[in-house]
C-alpha positions as CSV (number, residue, x, y, z in Angstrom):
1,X,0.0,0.0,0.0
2,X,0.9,2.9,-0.7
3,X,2.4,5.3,1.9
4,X,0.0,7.8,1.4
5,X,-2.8,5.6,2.4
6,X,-1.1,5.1,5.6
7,X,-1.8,9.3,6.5
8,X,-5.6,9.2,8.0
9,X,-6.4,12.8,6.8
10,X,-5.4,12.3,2.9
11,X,-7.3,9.0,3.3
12,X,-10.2,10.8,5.1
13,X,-10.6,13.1,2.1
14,X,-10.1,9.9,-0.6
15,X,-13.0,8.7,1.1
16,X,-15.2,11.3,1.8
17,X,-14.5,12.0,-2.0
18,X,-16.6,8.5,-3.3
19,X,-18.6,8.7,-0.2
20,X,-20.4,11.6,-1.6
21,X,-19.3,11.2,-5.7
22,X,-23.5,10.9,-6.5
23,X,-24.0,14.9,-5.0
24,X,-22.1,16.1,-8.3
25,X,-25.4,15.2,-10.3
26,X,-27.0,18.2,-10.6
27,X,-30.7,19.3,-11.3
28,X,-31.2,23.2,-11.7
29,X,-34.9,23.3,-11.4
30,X,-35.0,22.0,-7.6
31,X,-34.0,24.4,-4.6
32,X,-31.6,22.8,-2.3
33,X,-32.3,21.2,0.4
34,X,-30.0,22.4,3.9
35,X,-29.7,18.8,4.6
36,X,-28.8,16.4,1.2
37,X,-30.6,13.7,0.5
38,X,-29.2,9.7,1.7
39,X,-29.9,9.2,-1.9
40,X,-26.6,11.3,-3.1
41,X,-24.4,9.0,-1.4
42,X,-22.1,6.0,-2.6
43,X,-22.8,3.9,0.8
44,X,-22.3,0.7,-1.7
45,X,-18.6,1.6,-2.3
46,X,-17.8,2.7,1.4
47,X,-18.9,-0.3,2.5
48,X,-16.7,-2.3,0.1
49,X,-13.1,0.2,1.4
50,X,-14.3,-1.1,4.8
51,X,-14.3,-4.6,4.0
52,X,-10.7,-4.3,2.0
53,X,-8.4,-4.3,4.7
54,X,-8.0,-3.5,8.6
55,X,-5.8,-0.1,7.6
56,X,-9.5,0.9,5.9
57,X,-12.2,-0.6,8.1
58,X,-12.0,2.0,10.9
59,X,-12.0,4.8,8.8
60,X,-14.4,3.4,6.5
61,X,-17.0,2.8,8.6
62,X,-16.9,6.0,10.5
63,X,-18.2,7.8,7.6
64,X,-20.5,4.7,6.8
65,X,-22.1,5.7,9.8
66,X,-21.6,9.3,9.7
67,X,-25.0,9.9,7.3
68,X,-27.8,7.5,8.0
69,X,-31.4,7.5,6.4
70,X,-32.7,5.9,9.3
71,X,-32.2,4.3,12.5
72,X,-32.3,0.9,11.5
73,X,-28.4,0.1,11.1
74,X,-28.5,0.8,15.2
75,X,-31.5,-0.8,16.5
76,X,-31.5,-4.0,13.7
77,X,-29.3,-6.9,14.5
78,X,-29.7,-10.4,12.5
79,X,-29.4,-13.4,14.4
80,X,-29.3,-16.2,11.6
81,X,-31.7,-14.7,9.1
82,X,-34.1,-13.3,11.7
83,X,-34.3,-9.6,12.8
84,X,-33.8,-8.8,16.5
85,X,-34.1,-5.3,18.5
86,X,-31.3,-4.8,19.9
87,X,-31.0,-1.6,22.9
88,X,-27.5,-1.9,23.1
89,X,-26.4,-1.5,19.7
90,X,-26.9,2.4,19.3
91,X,-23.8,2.6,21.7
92,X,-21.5,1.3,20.1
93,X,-22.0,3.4,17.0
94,X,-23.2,6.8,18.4
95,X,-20.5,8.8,18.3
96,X,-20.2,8.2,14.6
97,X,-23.1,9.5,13.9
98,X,-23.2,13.1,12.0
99,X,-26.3,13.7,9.6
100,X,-29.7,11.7,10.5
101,X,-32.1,12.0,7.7
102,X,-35.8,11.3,7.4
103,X,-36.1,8.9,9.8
104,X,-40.3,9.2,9.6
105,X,-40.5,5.3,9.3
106,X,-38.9,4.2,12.0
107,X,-41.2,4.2,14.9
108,X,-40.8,1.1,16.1
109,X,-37.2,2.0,17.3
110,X,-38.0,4.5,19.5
111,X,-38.4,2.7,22.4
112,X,-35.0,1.2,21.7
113,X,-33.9,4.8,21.7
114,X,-35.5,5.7,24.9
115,X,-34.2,3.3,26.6
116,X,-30.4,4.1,25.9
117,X,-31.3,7.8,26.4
118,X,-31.5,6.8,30.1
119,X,-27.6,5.6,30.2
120,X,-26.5,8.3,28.1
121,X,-26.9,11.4,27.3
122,X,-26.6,13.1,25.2
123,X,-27.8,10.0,22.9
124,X,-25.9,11.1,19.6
125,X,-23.1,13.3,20.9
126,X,-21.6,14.0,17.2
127,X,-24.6,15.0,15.6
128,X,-25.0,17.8,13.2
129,X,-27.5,17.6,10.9
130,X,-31.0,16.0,11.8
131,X,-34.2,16.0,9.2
132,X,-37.3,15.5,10.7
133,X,-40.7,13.9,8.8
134,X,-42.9,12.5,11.8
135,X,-45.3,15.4,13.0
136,X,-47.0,13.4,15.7
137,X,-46.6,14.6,19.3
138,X,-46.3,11.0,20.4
139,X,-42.6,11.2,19.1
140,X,-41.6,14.5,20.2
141,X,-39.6,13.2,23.3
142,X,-37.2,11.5,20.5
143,X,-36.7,14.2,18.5
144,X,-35.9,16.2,21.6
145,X,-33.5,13.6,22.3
146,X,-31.6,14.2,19.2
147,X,-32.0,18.6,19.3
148,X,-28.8,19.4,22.1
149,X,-26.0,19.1,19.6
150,X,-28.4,20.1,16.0
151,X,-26.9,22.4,14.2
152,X,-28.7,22.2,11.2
153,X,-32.5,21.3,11.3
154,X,-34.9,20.6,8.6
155,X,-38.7,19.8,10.0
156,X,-41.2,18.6,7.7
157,X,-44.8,19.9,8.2
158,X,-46.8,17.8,6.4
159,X,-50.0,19.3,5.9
160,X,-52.2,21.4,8.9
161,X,-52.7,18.5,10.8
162,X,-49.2,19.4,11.9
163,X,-50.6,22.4,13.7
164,X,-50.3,21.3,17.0
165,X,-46.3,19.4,16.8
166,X,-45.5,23.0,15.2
167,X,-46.4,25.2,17.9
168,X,-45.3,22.8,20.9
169,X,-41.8,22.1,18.6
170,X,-40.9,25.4,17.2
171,X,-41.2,27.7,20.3
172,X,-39.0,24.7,22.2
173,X,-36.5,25.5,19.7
174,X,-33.7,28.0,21.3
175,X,-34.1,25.7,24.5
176,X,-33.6,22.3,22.8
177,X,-31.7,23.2,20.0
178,X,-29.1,25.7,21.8
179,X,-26.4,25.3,19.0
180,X,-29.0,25.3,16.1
181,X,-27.6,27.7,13.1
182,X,-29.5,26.6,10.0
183,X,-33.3,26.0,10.0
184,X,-35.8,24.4,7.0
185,X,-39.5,24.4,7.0
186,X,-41.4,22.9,4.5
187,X,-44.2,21.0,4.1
188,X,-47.9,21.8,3.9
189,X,-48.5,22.8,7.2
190,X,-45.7,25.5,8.4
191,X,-46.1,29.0,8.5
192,X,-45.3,31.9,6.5
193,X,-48.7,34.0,6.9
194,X,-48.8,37.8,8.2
195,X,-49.9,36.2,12.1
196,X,-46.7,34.4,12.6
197,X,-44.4,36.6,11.6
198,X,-44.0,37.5,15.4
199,X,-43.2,34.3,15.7
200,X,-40.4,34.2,13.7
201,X,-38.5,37.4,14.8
202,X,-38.9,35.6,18.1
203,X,-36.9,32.5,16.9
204,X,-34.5,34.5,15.4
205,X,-33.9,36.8,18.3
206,X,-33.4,33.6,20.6
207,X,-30.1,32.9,18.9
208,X,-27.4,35.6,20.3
209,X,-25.0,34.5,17.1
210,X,-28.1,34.5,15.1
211,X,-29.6,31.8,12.4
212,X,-27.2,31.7,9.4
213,X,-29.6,29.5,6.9
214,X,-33.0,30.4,6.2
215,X,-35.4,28.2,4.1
216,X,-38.7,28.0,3.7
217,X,-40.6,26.1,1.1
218,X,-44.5,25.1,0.5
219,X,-45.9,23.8,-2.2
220,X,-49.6,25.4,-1.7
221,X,-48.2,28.7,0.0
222,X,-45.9,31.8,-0.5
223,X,-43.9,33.9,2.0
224,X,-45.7,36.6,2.5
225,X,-44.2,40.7,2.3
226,X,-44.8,40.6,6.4
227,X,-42.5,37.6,6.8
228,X,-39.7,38.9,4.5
229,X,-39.7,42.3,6.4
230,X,-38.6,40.4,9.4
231,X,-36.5,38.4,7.9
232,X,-34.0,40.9,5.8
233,X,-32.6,43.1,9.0
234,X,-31.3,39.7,10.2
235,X,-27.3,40.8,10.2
236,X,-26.4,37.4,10.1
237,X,-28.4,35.8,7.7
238,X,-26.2,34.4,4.7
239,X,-28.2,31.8,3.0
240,X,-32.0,32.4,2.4
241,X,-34.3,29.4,0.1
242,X,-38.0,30.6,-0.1
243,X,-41.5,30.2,-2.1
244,X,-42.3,33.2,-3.6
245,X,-45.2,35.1,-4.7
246,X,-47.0,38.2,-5.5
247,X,-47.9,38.8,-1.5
248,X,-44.3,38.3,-0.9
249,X,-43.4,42.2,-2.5
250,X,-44.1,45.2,-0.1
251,X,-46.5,47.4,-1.4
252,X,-45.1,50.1,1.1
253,X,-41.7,51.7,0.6
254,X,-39.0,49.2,2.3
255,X,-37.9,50.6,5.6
256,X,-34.5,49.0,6.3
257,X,-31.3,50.2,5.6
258,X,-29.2,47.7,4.3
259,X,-31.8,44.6,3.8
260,X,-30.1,41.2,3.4
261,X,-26.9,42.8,4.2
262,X,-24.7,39.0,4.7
263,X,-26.5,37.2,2.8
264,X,-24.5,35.1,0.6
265,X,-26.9,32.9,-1.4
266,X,-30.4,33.1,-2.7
267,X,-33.0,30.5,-3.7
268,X,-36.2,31.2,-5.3
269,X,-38.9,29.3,-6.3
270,X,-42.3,30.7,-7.9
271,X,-44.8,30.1,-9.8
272,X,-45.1,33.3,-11.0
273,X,-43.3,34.7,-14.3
274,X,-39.3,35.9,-14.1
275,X,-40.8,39.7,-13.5
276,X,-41.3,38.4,-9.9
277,X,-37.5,38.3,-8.9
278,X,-36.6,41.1,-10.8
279,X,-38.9,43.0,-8.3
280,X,-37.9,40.9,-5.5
281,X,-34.4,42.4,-6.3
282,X,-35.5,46.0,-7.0
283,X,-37.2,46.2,-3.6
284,X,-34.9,44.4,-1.4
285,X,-32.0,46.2,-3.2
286,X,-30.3,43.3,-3.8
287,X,-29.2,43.8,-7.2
288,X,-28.8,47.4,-8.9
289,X,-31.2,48.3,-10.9
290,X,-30.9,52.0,-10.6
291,X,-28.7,54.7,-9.4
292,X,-29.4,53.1,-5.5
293,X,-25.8,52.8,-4.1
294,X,-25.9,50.0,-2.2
295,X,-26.5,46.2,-3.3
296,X,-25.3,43.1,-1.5
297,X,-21.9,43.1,-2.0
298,X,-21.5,39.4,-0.5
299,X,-24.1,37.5,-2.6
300,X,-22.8,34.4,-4.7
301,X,-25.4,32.7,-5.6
302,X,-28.5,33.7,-7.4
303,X,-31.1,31.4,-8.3
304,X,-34.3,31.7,-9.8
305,X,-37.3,29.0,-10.8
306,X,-39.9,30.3,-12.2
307,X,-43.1,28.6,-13.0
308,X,-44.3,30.8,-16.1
309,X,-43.2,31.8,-19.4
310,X,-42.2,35.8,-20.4
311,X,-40.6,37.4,-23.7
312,X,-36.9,37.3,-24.0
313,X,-36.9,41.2,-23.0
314,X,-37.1,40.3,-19.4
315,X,-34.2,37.8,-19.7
316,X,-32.4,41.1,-20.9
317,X,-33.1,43.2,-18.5
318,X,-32.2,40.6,-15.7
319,X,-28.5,40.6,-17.0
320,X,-28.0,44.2,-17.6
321,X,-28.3,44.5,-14.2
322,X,-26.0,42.0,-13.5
323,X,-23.5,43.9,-15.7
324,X,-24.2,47.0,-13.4
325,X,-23.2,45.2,-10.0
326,X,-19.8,44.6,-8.8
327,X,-21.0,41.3,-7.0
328,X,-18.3,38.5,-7.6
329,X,-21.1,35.5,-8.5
330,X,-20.4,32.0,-8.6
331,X,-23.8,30.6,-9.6
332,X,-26.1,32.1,-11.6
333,X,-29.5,29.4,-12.3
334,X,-32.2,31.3,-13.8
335,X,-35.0,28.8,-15.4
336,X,-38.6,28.7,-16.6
337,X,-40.2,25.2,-16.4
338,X,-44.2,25.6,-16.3
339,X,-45.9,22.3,-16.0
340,X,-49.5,23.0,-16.3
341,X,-49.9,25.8,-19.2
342,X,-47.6,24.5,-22.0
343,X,-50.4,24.8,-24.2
344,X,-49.9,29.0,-23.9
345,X,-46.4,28.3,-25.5
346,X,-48.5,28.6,-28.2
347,X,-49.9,32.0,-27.5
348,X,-46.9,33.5,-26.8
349,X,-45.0,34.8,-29.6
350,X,-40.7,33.6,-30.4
351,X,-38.2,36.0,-29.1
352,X,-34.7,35.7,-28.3
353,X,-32.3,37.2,-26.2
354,X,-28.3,38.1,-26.7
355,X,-25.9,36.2,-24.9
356,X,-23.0,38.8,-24.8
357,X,-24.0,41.2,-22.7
358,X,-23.4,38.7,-19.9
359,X,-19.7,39.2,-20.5
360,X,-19.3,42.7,-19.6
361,X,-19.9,41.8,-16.1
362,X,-16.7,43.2,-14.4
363,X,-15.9,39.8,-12.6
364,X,-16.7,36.2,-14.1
365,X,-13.7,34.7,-13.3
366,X,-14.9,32.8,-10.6
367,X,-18.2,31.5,-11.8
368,X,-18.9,28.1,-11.0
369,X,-22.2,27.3,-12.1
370,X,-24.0,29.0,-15.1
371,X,-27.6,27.9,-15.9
372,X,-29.8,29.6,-18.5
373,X,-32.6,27.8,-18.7
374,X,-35.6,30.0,-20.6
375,X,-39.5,28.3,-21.7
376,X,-39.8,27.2,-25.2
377,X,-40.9,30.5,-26.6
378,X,-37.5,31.6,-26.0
379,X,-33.9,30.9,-27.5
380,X,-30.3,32.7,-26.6
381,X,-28.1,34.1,-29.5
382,X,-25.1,32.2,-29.1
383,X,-22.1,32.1,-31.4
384,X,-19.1,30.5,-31.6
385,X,-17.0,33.6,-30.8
386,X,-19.8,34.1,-27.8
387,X,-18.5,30.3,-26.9
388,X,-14.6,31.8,-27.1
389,X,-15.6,34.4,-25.2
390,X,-17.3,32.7,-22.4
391,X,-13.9,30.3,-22.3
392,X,-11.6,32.9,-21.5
393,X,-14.2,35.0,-19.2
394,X,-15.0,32.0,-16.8
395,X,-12.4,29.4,-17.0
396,X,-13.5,27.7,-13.6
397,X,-16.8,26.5,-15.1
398,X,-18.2,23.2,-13.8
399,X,-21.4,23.4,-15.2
400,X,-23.0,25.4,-18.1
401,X,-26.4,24.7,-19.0
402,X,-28.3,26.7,-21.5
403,X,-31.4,24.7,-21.3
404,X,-30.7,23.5,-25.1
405,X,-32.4,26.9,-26.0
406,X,-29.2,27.9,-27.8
407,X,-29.0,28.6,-31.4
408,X,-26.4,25.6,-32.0
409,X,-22.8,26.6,-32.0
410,X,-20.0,24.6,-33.9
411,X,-18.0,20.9,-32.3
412,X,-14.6,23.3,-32.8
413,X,-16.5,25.8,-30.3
414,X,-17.4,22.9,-27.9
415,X,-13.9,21.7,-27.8
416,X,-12.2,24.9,-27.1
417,X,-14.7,26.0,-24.2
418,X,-14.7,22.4,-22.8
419,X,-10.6,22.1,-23.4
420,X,-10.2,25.4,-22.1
421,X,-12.6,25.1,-18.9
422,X,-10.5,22.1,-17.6
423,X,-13.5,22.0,-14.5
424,X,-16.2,21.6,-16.9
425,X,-18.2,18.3,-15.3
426,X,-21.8,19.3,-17.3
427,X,-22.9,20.8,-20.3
428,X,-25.8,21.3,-22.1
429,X,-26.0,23.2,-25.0
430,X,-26.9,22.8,-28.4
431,X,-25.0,22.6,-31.3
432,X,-24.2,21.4,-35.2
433,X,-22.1,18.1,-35.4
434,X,-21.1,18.4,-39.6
435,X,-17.9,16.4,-39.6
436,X,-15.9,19.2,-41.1
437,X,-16.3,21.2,-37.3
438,X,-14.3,17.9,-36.3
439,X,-11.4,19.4,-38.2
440,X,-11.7,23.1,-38.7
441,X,-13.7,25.2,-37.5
442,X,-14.5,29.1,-38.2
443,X,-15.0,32.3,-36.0
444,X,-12.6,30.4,-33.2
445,X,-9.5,32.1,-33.0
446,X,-6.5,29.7,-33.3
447,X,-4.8,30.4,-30.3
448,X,-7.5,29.2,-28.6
449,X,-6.3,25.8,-29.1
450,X,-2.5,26.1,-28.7
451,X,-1.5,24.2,-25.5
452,X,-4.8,23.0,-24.5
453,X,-5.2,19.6,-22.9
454,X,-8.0,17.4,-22.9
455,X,-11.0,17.8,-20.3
456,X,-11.1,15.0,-17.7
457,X,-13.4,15.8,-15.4
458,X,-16.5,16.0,-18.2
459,X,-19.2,13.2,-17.4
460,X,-22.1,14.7,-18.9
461,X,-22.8,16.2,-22.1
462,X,-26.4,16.5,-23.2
463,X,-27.1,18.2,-26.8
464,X,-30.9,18.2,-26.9
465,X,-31.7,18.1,-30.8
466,X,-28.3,19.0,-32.4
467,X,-28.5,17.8,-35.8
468,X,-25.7,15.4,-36.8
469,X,-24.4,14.7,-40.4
470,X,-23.3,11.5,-41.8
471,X,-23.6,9.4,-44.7
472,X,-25.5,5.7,-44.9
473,X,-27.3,3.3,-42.7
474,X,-26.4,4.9,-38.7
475,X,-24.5,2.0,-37.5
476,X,-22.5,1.5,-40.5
477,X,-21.5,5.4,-41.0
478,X,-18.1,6.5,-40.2
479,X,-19.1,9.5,-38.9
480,X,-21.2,8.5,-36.1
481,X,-19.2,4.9,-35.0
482,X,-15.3,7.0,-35.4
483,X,-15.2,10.3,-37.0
484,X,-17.5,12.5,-34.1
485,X,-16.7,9.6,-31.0
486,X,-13.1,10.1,-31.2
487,X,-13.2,13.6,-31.6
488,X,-15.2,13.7,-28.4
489,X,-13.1,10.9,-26.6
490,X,-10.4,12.8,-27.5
491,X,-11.7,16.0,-25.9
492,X,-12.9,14.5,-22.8
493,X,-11.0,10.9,-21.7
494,X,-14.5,9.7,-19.2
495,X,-17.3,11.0,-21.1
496,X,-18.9,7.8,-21.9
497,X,-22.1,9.3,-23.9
498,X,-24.2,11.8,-25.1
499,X,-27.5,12.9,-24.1
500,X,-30.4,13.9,-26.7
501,X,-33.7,14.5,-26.9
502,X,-34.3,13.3,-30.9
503,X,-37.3,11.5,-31.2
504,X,-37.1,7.8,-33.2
505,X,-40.2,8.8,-35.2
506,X,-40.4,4.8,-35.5
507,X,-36.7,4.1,-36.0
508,X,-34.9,1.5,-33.5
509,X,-32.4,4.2,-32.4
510,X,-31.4,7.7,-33.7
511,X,-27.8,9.0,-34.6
512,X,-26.4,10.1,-31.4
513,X,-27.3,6.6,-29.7
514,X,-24.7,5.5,-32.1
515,X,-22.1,8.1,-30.6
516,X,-22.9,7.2,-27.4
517,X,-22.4,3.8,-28.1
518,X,-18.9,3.7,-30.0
519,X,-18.5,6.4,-26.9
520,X,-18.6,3.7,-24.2
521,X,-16.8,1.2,-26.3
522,X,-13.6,3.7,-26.0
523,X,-13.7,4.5,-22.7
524,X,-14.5,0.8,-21.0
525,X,-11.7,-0.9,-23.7
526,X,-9.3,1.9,-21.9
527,X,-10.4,1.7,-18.2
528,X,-9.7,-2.3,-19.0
529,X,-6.5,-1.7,-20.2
């Protein structure tokens, strides 16, 4: 073994590196939630480095244990093939224990649980991170077992039957949860009306250091303006997620000096039209719109998703006044997605909007994340000297995602941003796969490829409808089984296929299945080797 292996920190990070590999799959149209889901993690593979050898087993299984889904892996012990309770197991394991999520089905180990509470306390002394799903009062004595060392809570409220957990729960709060700093409500049954809005400058006024995460989500209801005045004086508030609508924009000029002044990253959800953040923005002065001098200097993150379609003019406006900010942002997700009025598409006449503006932006250098995602009335002007551009401007890209609204851009243009952003994990754009691209391309400045090295980090590339060229039957065409695969292999080593969204129309497969599949040939013949 290598001697590295024998250092427990680099072997820590190794680790905690495949532990969590699944998080890097990314979905722009969801809000995050404080506490990731067990479903992100690579438990399978953890569980294998623990079983390898006894230099990995300790280590191994510490972080095995670190994230649970549920208490059954501490109450659950098999004798033969049979399933036994047993109290004294939680022990053992307790201190691994670091993020507890959605344990709603596990009632039948609470007594377990209450019985070790009574020989120690606190029960899980490690834990961080708890999410809560089961509303009924019978369990609160559990989950105020688990509060003393929370950090980071997210409480479920499923619908108003959850009335009475919420206000025995959430006003026990600063006394069971001393340490908490981040806090998610969501669910059908939490509040967010004008009446509790009391309530929740109480909370926050309970912490001295003060709640650094905010998020509040509802399916059926918005934050309302009342709730969001009490929220943006908080000095300490950094991260805020929230369900937005039209009640959530005072009406009344905004007295607060510097609203929002930390906060770091923003999360919106609506199912109102892009117009609705724009004036979120505009009245909580968060981005400048106008000659106002102050903005928040600290934000990061900006991300939008709204629920309706608009004209590309509002698209427009939304990065001019990005261009007018001296905000250093790392993610910027703006998308439409409207699930229950496609048919107005047809209503609504085509527009487009200009991708270049975004570049006069004093400071993409350190963009991470950049996620145009407009309805299907809209497309972005893109070019392939846009592409170039884009390359140098932001050349610690891991994901770019223009919805596959694009008006296609050349396979030269791909490679140089994809070659040049050596981050780049995600794209999806769309784009026009004639062989020639392959070998020249035009508009692309040469030196753009001088010295560049392939990508290796790019797993997923999805191109939508991008038409392809090539010449006879698909999987006897040397375009689609050499010519365009190796020209992709060669650009990025692990990207093992291509996404699409062309329809068979009655056809077994359709050209970029083809790609895909010479795609994975390459890479699996070389991980072999």
């Amino acid at each position: 073994m290598h001697q590295c292996l024998c250092v427990s920190e680099i072997l820590e990070v190794i680790f905690y590196f495949v532990f969590g590999d699944r998080q890097r799959r990314f979905c722009s149209h969801l809000l995050p939630d404080l506490i990731p889901s067990p479903e992100t993690q690579d438990r399978r593979s953890i569980f294998r480095l623990a079983l390898t050898c006894r230099a990995f087993r300790h280590l191994a299984l510490d972080i095995l244990y670190s994230n649970l889904r549920n208490f059954w892996p501490l109450v659950i012990s098999y004798r033969g093939s049979v399933p036994h309770i047993d109290t004294f197991r939680p022990l053992v394991v307790a201190s691994r224990i670091r993020i507890l999520s959605q344990p709603w089905q596990d009632n039948t180990a609470y007594p377990s649980l209450l019985a070790c509470a009574k020989t120690k306390s606190p029960l899980f002394p490690n834990l961080r991170s708890l999410a809560w799903n089961h509303c009924s009062l019978t369990y609160i004595p559990v989950l105020k077992l688990l509060l003393p060392t929370v950090e980071i809570l997210s409480l479920d409220l499923l619908d108003d039957s959850s009335l009475t957990f919420r206000n025995t729960i959430i006003p026990a709060l600063p006394t069971s949860a001393p340490h908490l700093k981040a806090l998610e409500i969501k669910g059908g049954g939490f509040y967010v009306i004008d009446k509790n809005s009391s309530e929740i400058e109480s909370l926050l006024m309970s912490y001295p250091d003060g709640l650094t995460e905010l998020s509040l989500t509802c399916h059926w209801r918005d934050v309302s303006s009342t709730v969001l005045n009490v929220i943006a004086p908080w000095p300490s508030l950094r991260s805020l997620t929230l369900k937005l609508g039209l009640k959530g924009i005072p009406t009344a000029p905004l007295d607060i000096p510097q609203p929002f002044a930390a906060l770091t990253h923003l999360h919106i959800s609506s199912d109102d039209t892009l117009d609705l953040f724009i004036s979120f923005l505009h009245t909580f002065r968060i981005l400048k719109f106008d000659s106002s001098n102050f903005v928040s200097l600290n934000l990061k993150t900006i991300q939008f998703n709204a629920g309706h379609y608009i004209p590309a003019n509002t698209w427009s406006q939304l990065l001019a006044s990005l261009i007018h900010t001296n905000i250093k942002l790392e993610h910027i997700i703006l998308t439409e997605k409207c699930k229950y009025c496609c048919w107005l598409c047809r209503h609504i006449p085509s527009s487009s909007f200009d991708f270049r503006p975004l570049f006069a932006h004093q400071s993409l250098a350190g963009l991470s994340t950049l996620v145009l995602s407009p309805g299907p009335p809209t497309s972005i002007i893109l070019t392939d000297a846009n592409i170039s551009a884009l390359a140098r401007a932001c050349p610690h890209l891991h994901i770019l995602d223009l919805g596959l609204r694009n008006t296609p851009v050349s396979l030269h243009a791909l490679n140089t941003l994809i070659r040049r952003c050596r981050e780049l994990r995600q794209v999806s754009l769309c784009m026009d796969a004639w062989i020639d691209a392959c070998r020249y391309g035009e508009n692309v400045d040469d030196e753009d490829e001088v010295g560049l090295q392939p990508n290796a980090r790019l797993i997923k590339l999805e191109v939508g409808n991008s038409p392809v060229a090539y010449v006879g039957p698909q999987r006897s065409s040397l375009e689609l089984t050499e010519s365009i695969p190796r020209f992709l292999h060669a650009m990025a080593p692990r990207l093992k296929s291509v996404t699409d969204g062309v329809q068979s129309h009655g056809t077994p497969e359709n050209p970029w299945q083809v790609v895909s599949d010479a795609l994975w040939t390459m890479v699996t013949d070389e991980e072999e080797d």
